[in-house]
C-alpha positions, 0 to 999 in steps of 0.5 A: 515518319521516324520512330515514335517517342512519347515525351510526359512533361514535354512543354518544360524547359527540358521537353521543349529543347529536347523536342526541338532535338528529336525532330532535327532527327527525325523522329515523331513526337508525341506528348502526354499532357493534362491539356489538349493544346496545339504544339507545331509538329508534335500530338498532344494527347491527353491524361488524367492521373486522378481518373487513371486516364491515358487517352487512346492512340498515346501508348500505340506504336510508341517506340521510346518514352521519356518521363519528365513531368514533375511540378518545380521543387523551387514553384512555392513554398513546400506546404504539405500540399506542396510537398505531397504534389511535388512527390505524385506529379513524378511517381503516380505519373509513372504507375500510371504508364506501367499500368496502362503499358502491362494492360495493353502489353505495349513494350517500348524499346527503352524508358528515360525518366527524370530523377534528380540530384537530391538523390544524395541528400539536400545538403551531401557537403563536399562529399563526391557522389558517384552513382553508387553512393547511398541515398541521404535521408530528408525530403528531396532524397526521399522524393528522388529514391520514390521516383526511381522506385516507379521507374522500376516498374517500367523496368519489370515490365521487361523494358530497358530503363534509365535515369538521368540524376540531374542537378542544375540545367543551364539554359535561357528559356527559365530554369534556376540559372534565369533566377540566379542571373537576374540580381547579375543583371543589375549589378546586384549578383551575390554568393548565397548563403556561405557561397561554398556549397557545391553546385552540380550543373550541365547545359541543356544541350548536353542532358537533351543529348544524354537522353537522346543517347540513353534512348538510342544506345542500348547499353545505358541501362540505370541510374547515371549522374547527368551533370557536366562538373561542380562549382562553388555556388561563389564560384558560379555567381562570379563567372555569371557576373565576369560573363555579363560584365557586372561587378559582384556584390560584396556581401553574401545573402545570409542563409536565415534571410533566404529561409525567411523568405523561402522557408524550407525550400531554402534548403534547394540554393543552400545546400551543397551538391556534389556529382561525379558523372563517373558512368557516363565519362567511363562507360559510354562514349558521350561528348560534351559539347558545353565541357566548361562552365565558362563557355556554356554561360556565354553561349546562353547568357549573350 
């Protein structure tokens, strides 16, 4: 067997893709999950956040690791019970696996976590944000700055970390483009909101293969923004409709409709989001294989 990479978050739709991807190369895959279930070619083992459980044999011989795990910031509406799941299921995750790293003194070679592009703010306006601008100040930035913090622990621990800042991942397999496309479908596709907020976006292939590289390449270390360009969300709901031959809708979905409907959380599909990848495209070699919007949107909405 290949080196051992254990994957939290492993059955979401960026696990599953990445998985698929790390096997092809040969690797072991391992996940942790809150359920005991039987995946083909990959062991389950089993946590326990409330009961500071890691079930025994996950951490051994783990070469790389990979946090993902997190509950969807666009599942409910944010209650405060909502709110405070969507900041645990990403932060005590990660003390947990410090912990029980610290106390079994196990040093994986690298440690890839999730983190997110509301780093900078729900809504940054048309502000570029490269990796070294500062964190904004509302509830999603405030998730975000947590997650990277817990990320830091693992880093203190003397094992090379890196987070990959990500905005929307285009995939067939769910995900916002699913939600974004579905109204296309039926000749229904409308901007939202003003329709000139910015939207960051990458294909899932391209983030599953920036962590396969954050893994593997031991000069990627930090905070790297994950995305491949930015659209207008006008712009992204036109080349959905050209892709799936529809019309657009004429009239926008007004932004207090969307808050009606989805109160705070409105504020992920309003707000705009702008991300330069200025690491990844000056400090690494990284290819992308889905460069344009276009092209990735063919190739998974046909």
């Amino acid at each position: 067997m290949g080196k051992k990479v254990l994957i939290t978050g492993g059955s979401g739709l960026i696990g599953r893709r990445l998985t698929q991807l790390l096997l092809a190369k040969g690797y072991e895959v391992a996940y942790l999950s809150r359920s005991k279930k039987a995946i083909p070619s990959v062991k389950v083992f089993q946590w326990d956040i409330s009961k500071n459980y890691i079930e025994e044999g996950a951490l051994e011989n783990t070469h790389f690791l990979i946090h993902l795990a997190g509950t969807g910031v666009a599942e409910k509406r944010w209650t405060d019970e909502q709110k405070k799941l969507i900041i645990s299921s990403r932060v005590d995750t990660i003390h947990l696996i410090a912990e029980k790293l610290k106390e079994k003194n196990i040093r994986p070679a690298a440690f890839a976590s999730a983190s997110g592009s509301s780093y900078y703010g729900e809504d940054s306006g048309d502000v570029k944000n490269t990796e070294d601008f500062p964190p904004g100040n509302d509830f999603l930035s405030y998730v975000t700055i947590e997650w990277e913090k817990a990320a830091d622990k693992i880093t203190e621990l003397g094992i090379r970390t890196v987070k990959l800042r990500t905005g929307i991942v285009l995939s067939n397999e769910g995900g916002a483009l699913k939600q974004i496309a579905a109204p296309a479908r039926f000749g229904f596709g409308a901007p939202l909101g003003s329709g000139k907020q910015w939207i960051s976006w990458i294909h899932v292939d391209d983030l599953c293969n920036m962590y396969i590289e954050a893994l593997e390449n031991e000069n990627w270390q930090g905070a790297y923004n994950a995305i491949t360009d930015a659209v207008t969300n006008e712009e992204f709901t036109k080349v959905i409709c050209k892709v799936l031959n529809k019309p657009q809708w004429a009239p926008h979905v007004p932004a207090f409709a969307l808050r009606l409907v989805f109160g705070e959380m409105a504020n992920v599909v309003l707000g705009s989001s702008y991300l330069i990848s200025k690491r990844i495209k000056e400090e690494t070699d990284f290819k992308y294989q889905y460069p344009d919007l276009r092209g990735s949107l063919e190739e998974i909405l046909k």
